[in-house]
N, C-alpha and C positions, 0 to 999 in steps of 0.2 A: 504494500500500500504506500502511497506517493506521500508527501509531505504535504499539511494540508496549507502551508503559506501562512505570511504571517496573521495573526492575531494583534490586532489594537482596538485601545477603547477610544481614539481618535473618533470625534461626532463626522460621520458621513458629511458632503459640502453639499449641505441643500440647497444648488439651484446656483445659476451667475446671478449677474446683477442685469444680462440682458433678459433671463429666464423670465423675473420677476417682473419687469419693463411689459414685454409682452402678454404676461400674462397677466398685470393688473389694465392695460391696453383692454383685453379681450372682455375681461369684465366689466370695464366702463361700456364698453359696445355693447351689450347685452342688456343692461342698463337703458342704456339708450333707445336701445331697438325695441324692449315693451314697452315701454313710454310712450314711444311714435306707432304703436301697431293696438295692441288689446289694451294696455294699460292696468297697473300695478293691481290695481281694486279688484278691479274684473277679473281678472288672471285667478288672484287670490280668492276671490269668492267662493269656489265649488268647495273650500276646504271645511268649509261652514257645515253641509254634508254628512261630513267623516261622522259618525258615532263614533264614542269613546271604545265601545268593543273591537271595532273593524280598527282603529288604530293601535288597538294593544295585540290583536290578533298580527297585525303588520309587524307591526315591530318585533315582536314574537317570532316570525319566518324570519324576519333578517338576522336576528339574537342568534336563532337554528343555525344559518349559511354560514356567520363567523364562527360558531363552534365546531362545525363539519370541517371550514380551512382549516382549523388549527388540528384536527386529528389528523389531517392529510400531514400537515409538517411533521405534527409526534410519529406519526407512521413511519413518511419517509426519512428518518432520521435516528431509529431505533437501533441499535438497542442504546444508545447514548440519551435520549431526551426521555427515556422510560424512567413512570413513576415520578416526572417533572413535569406532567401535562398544564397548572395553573400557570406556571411559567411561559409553558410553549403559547396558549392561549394569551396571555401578555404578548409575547411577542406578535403574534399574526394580527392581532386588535391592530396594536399599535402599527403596525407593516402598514395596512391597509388605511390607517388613518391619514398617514404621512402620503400615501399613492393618493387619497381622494383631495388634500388639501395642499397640496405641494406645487409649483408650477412642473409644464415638461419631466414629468415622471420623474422626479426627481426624487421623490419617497419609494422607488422601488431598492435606492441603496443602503434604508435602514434595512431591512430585511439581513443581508450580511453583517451589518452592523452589530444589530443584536444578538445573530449569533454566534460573533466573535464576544460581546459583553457579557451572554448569559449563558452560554457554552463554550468557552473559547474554542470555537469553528473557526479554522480557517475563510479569508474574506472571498480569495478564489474557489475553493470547495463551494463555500454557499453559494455564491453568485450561480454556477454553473449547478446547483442544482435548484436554484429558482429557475433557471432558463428551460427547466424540463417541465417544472410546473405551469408555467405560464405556455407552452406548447401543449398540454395537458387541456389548458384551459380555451385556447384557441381551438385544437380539436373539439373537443366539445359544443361551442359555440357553430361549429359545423354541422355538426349531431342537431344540435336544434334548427339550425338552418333547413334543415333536408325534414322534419318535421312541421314547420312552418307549410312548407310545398307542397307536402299532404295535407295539411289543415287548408290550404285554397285550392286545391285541387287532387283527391283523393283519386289513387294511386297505387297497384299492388310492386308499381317500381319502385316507390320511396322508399318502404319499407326495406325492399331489397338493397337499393343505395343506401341506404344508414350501416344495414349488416356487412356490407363489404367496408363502410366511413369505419365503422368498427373494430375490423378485421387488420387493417393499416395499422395500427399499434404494433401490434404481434409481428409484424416484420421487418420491425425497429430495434425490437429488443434486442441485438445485438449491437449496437448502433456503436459504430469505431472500431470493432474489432475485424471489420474486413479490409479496413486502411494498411497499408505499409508501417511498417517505422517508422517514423519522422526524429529519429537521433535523440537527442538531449537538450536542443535550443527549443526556442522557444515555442515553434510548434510539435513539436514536440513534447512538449511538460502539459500545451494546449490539449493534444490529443489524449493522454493521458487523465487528465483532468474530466473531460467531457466519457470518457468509457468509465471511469470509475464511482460517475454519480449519476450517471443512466440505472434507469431500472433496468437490473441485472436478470430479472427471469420473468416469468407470464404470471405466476403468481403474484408477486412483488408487483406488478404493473397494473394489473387487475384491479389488485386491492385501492393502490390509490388512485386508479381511474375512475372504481365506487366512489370514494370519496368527493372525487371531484363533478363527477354526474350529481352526486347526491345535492351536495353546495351549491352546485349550480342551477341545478332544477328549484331547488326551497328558493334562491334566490328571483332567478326569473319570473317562479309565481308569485311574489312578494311584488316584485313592481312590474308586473303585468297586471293586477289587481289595480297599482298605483295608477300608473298611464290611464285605463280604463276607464277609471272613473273622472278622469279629467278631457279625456279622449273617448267618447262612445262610438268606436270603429270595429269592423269587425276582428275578431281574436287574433288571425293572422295577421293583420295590421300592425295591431299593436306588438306583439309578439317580435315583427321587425323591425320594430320603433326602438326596443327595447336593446333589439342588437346593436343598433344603431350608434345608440348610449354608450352598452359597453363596449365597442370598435373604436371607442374616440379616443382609448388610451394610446390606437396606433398612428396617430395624426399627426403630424412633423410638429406642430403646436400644442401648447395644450396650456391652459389658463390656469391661474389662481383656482386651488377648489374646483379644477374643470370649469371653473366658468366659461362662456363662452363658446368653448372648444365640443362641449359634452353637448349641450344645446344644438351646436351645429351640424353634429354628427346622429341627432335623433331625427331634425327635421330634413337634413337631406334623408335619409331611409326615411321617412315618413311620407315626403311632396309628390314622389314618382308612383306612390300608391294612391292619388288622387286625393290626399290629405291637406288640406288649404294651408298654405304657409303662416297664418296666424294659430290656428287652432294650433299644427304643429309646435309649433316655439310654445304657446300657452302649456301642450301640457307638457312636452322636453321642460322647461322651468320648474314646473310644482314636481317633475318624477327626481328631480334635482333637490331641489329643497329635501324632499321627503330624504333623499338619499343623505344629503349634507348634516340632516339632523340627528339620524339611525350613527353617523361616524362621530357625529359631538359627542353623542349621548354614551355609546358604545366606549370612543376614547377615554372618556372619562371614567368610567365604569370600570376601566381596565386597569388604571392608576392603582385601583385596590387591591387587583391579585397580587399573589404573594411571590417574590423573585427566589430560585432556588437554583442558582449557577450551578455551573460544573468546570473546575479548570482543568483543561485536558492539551496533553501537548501534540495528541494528534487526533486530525478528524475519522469519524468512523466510516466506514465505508457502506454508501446505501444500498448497495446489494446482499448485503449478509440479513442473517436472519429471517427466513422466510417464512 
């Protein structure tokens, strides 16, 4: 097993100063733009609506999604994070709070951060094995894609396209070991790096592909309920609206808290479905809010759980233990 690189408790650099620039930019735009389109009252009005139940039930599925992330970390990271799940759960809260309020993804670097703070992980081990997570999650995202397509037009091929979307994992798992050598420079240590926090067998991949179906479905129905009620289109509509949202982290830009940037990337997947570009932005904004406040509330919650490091001078390898 490789050396997992160093370990510091150096704070991650959240963001240039051009990051910040553009991204409090995108949010004054946004700003702007419901002002001169629906306007603030209106926007805001359908929240009147909400029952107290439907909103504890909300928040309740998204409570679910971030406890289902954080098994997927505990998982892939075992046998080193076992029996320090309150901790691992601290960290994934906080990962995801820094990703939703940070400009330009910039909160994707606490994530190694903290597990060089709370497990001294190596910062390259982690990194490259968020990189599998979040291709994890992209795949997935596909999976609903191709369920969408049977929900607007029902299909005994969807199904069959999903089981083969499926099936592409499994012919991954080996992924780097049909590469050459690449020596001891630096793609080399690259290569090595990326096979050794791949999920190592179909079991191992399975399990945290569950997890992340699971996280991601509690999620999708949480603000697909949201949009919904702000948006009354039909299911698949919204269901793409929703993608929309979440695709906007791959956007060369990305705002303050997703401002702007999140908004832009609900109402383009929203306008080509014959969704009126006000309506769209109206409810991309309230599935925004809804989202921005589940991370307040959540981040702060998370402050409580209890930290229980582990200083380790080498990373564990996430292929073992199956």
């Amino acid at each position: 097993m490789s050396d997992p690189g160093p370990v510091t408790d150096a704070p991650p650099r959240l963001g240039r100063a051009r990051d910040w620039v553009i991204g409090t930019l995108l949010l004054a735009g946004l700003i702007v733009a419901v002002s001169l389109t629906t306007g603030w009252r209106t926007l805001l009005a359908p929240w009147r609506e909400f029952g107290i139940g439907e909103v504890l039930a909300l928040l309740a599925l998204s409570m679910l999604s971030y406890l289902l992330r954080a098994v997927r970390v505990h998982d892939f990271f075992r046998p080193v994070l076992q029996g320090r799940f309150p901790t691992v759960l601290r960290l994934s809260v906080l990962h995801n709070v820094a990703n939703n309020l940070l400009p330009m993804r910039a909160g994707e670097m606490v994530f190694p951060w903290l597990m060089g703070r709370y497990f001294g992980h190596g910062f390259g081990r982690a990194t490259a094995s968020l990189v599998w997570i979040r291709l994890m999650d992209l795949h997935f995202l596909g999976l609903i894609g191709l369920f969408t397509l049977y929900l607007r037009e029902p299909s005994p091929l969807w199904p069959l396209a999903g089981l083969l979307w499926l099936i592409m994992p499994v012919m991954l798992l080996p992924a780097g070991r049909w590469l050459p050598p690449l020596g001891d420079g630096r793609l080399g240590r690259l290569r090595r790096v990326v096979t050794e926090t791949a999920p190592g067998s179909f079991s191992r991949t399975a399990r945290l592909y569950l997890w992340t179906g699971l996280s991601g479905s509690v999620k999708f129905i949480a603000f697909a309920l949201v949009l919904h009620h702000f948006l009354p289109v039909d299911l698949w509509r919204v269901i793409l609206g929703v993608m929309g949202a979440e695709l906007s982290s791959v956007l060369p830009i990305h705002g303050v808290a997703g401002s702007g940037s999140y908004e832009l990337a609900t109402v383009a997947a929203l306008v080509p479905l014959g969704v009126s570009p006000a309506d769209a932005l109206a409810g991309a904004v309230n599935l925004h809010i809804f989202l921005l406040g589940v991370t307040l509330l959540l981040g702060l919650l998370a402050f409580l759980l209890p930290v229980r490091s582990l200083s380790v001078s080498r990373a564990p390898d996430a292929r073992s233990n199956d």
